[in-house]
C-alpha positions in Angstrom: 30.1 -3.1 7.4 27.3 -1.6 5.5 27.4 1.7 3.5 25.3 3.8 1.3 27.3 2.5 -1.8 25.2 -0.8 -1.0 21.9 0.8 -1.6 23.2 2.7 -5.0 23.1 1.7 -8.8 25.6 4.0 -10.2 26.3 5.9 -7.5 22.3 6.9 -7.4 19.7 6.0 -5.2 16.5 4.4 -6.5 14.4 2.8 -3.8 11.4 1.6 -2.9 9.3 2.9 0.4 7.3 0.5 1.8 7.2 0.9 5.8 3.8 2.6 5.9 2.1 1.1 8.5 -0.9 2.8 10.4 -1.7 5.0 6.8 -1.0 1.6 4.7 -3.8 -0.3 7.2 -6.1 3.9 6.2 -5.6 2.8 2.1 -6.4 -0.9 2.2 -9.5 -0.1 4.4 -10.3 3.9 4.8 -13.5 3.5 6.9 -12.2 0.7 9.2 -8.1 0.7 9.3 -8.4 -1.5 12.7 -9.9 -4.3 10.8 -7.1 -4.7 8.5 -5.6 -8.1 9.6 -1.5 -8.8 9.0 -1.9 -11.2 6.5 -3.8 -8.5 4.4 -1.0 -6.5 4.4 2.1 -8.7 4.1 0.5 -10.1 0.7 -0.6 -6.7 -0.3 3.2 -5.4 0.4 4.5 -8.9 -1.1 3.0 -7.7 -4.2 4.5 -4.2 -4.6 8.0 -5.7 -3.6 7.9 -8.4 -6.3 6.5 -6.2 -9.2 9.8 -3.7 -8.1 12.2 -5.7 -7.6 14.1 -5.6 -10.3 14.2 -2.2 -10.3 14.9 -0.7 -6.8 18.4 -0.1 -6.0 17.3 -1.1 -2.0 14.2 -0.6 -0.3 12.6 1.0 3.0 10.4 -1.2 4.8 9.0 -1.4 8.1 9.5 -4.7 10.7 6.1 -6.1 11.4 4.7 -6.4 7.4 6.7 -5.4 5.3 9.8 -7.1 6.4 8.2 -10.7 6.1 6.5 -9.3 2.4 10.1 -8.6 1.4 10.9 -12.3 2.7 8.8 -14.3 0.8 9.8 -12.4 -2.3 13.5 -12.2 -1.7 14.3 -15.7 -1.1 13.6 -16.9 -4.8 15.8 -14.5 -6.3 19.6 -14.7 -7.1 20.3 -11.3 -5.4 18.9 -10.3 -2.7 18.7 -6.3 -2.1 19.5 -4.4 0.8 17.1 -2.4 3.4 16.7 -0.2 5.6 14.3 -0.8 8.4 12.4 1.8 10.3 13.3 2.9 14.1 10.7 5.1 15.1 6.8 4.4 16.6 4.5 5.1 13.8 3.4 8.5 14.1 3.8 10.8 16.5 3.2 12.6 19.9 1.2 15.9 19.7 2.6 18.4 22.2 0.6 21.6 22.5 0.9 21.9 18.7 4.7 20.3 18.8 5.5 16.6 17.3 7.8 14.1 19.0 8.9 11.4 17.7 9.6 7.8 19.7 11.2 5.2 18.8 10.3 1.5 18.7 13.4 -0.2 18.4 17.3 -0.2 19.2 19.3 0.1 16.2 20.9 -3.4 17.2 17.7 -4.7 17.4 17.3 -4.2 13.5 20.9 -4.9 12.7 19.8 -8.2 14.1 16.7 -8.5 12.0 18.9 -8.0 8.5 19.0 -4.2 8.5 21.7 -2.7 6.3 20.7 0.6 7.5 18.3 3.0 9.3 15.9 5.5 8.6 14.4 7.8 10.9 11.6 9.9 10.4 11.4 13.1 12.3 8.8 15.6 12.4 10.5 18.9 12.4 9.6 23.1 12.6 13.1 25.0 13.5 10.9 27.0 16.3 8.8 24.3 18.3 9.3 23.8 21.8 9.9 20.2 20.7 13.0 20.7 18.5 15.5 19.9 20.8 13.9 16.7 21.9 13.7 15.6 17.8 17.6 16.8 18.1 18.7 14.7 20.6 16.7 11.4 19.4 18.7 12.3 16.3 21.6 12.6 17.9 21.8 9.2 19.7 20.3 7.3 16.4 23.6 8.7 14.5 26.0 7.7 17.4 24.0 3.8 17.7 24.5 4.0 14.1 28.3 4.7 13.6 28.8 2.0 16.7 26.9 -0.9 14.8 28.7 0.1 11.2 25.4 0.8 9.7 24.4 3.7 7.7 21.7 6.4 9.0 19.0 8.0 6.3 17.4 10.4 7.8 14.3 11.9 7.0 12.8 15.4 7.8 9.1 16.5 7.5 8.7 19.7 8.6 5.1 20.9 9.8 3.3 24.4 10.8 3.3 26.0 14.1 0.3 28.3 14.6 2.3 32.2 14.7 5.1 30.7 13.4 6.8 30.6 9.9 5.2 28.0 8.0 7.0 29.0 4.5 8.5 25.6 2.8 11.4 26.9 1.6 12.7 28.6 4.8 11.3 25.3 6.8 12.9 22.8 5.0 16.7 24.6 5.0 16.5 26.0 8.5 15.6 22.3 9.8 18.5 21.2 7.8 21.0 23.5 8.6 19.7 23.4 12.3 21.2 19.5 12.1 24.0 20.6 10.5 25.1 23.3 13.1 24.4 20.8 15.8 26.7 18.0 14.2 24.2 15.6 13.7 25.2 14.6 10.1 23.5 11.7 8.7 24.9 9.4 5.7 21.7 10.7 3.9 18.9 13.1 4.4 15.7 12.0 3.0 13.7 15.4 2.1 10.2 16.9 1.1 10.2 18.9 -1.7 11.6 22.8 -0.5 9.0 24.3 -2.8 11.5 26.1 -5.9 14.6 25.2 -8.0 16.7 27.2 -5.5 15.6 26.2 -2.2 16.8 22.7 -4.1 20.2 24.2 -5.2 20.6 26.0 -1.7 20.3 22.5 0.1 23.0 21.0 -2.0 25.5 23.9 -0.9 24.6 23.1 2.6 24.5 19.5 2.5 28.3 20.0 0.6 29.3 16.2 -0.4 26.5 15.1 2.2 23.8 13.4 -0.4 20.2 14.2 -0.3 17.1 12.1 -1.6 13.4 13.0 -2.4 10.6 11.6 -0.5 7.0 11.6 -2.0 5.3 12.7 1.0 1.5 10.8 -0.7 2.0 13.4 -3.1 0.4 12.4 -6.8 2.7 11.0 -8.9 2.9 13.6 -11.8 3.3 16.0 -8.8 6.4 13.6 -7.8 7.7 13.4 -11.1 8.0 17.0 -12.1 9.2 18.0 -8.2 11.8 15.0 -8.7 13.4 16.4 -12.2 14.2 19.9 -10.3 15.5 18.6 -7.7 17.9 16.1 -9.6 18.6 19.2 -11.5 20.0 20.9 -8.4 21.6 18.6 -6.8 19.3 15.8 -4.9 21.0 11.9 -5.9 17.8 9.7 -6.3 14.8 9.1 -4.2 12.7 6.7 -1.7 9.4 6.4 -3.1 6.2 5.5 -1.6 2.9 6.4 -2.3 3.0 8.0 -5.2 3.9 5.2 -6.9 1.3 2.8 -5.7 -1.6 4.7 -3.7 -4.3 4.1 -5.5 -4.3 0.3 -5.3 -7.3 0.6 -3.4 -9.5 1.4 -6.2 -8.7 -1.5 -8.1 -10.8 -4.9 -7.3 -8.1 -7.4 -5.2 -8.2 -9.8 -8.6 -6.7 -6.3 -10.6 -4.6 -5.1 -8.2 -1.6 -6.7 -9.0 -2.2 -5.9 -13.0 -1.8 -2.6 -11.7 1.3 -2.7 -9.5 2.5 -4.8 -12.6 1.8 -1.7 -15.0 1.1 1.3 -14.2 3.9 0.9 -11.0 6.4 -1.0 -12.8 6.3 2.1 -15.8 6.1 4.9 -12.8 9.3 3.2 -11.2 10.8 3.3 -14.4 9.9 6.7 -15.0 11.5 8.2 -12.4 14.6 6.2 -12.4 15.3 7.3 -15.9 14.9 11.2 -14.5 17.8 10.4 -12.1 20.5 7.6 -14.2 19.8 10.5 -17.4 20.6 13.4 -15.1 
């Protein structure tokens, strides 16, 4: 049986998000995404996974690339982390405004592929006519989950409706406590930043002994960074990470790229993990 203690390094959570897929395919080739071929992004993937590995306390990856990247780095080292692997179809249905999520697999499906836990990624605004379909995908994710013993990260974005509320704060908690109210209580929820130290604090009251993590959402990393200390400040246990750590890789010639996911990504990791084990 899997848990969230498995993905911890003293009882935080540092990890690694690397199941981009259709905007991974938009960074390695911005002006021809289609052309990218697999290979391209398994190595490229295979790259960021073996310059963190040593640092992550688990990792967020998606089936088709970045599964087989984690692989070929995983099987020459003495301990091999856990991950979660991705349930939902890239992106997202547009419905008169209104997002909907799908999903691509069964959560046995990636039990069976070596998952030692979900995520799913939901688009959410607490007043679109698509909230109770997000709900209810939610909802039967959690149940698959507790029946295969494997732990559910969930992750919210929230989004603006046109003569709706769009303020961040009042987005982020009313999608939480929206979950909350209809019992749909994840091992983790994986967040956007709510915008101010209390909208941070007032999450943590809600979540109650329910932990919390900070996404990146492409934001820059000194953006990240600074978002990451108030939130750890007020609350939040750790992070998943993605492209603020590594998103500019694409400016960098394929012979430097790796100096840089060596570097600049290895000290950025580091970074950030110190804001959360210093806490």
């Amino acid at each position: 049986m899997s848990s969230i203690s498995d993905f911890t390094l003293k009882n935080k959570i540092l990890m690694l998000a690397l199941d981009h897929r259709g905007s991974f395919n938009k960074l390695i080739n911005p002006s021809s995404p289609e052309s990218v071929t697999l290979p391209q992004v398994i190595d490229i993937k295979k790259e960021i996974i073996a310059s963190l590995y040593d640092q992550f306390s688990g990792i967020l990856i998606d089936s088709i690339g970045g599964l087989p990247a984690f692989e070929k780095v995983a099987v020459s080292k003495a301990i091999k982390k856990p991950y979660l692997l991705c349930i939902e179809k890239t992106g997202y249905e547009d419905e008169q405004g209104s997002r909907k999520t799908q999903l691509e697999y069964s959560v046995e499906n990636l039990k069976n592929q070596g998952a030692s836990g979900i995520k799913l990624l939901l688009y959410y605004h607490p007043s679109a006519p698509t909230k109770d379909h997000q709900l209810n995908i939610a909802r039967q994710v959690l149940l698959d989950c507790r029946r295969f013993n494997l732990p559910l990260f969930l992750e919210l974005v929230t989004y603006s409706i046109e003569n709706y509320n769009s303020h961040k704060p009042e987005l982020v908690l009313d999608s939480v406590y929206q979950f909350l109210e209809a019992g749909i209580i994840p091992d983790v929820f994986k967040l956007e930043y709510p915008g101010d130290p209390v909208a941070c604090f007032q999450i943590s009251k809600l979540l109650k002994k329910t932990p919390w993590i900070l996404l990146t959402k492409g934001d820059s990393f000194a953006n990240f960074r600074e978002q990451l200390k108030i939130a750890i400040r007020n609350g939040a246990v750790g992070f998943l990470a993605g492209r603020s750590l590594w998103q500019e890789f694409n400016q960098y010639a394929e012979n430097k790229r790796l100096d840089f996911f060596q570097t600049v990504v290895v000290q950025r990791f580091a970074e950030i993990a110190g804001i959360v084990l210093e806490a």
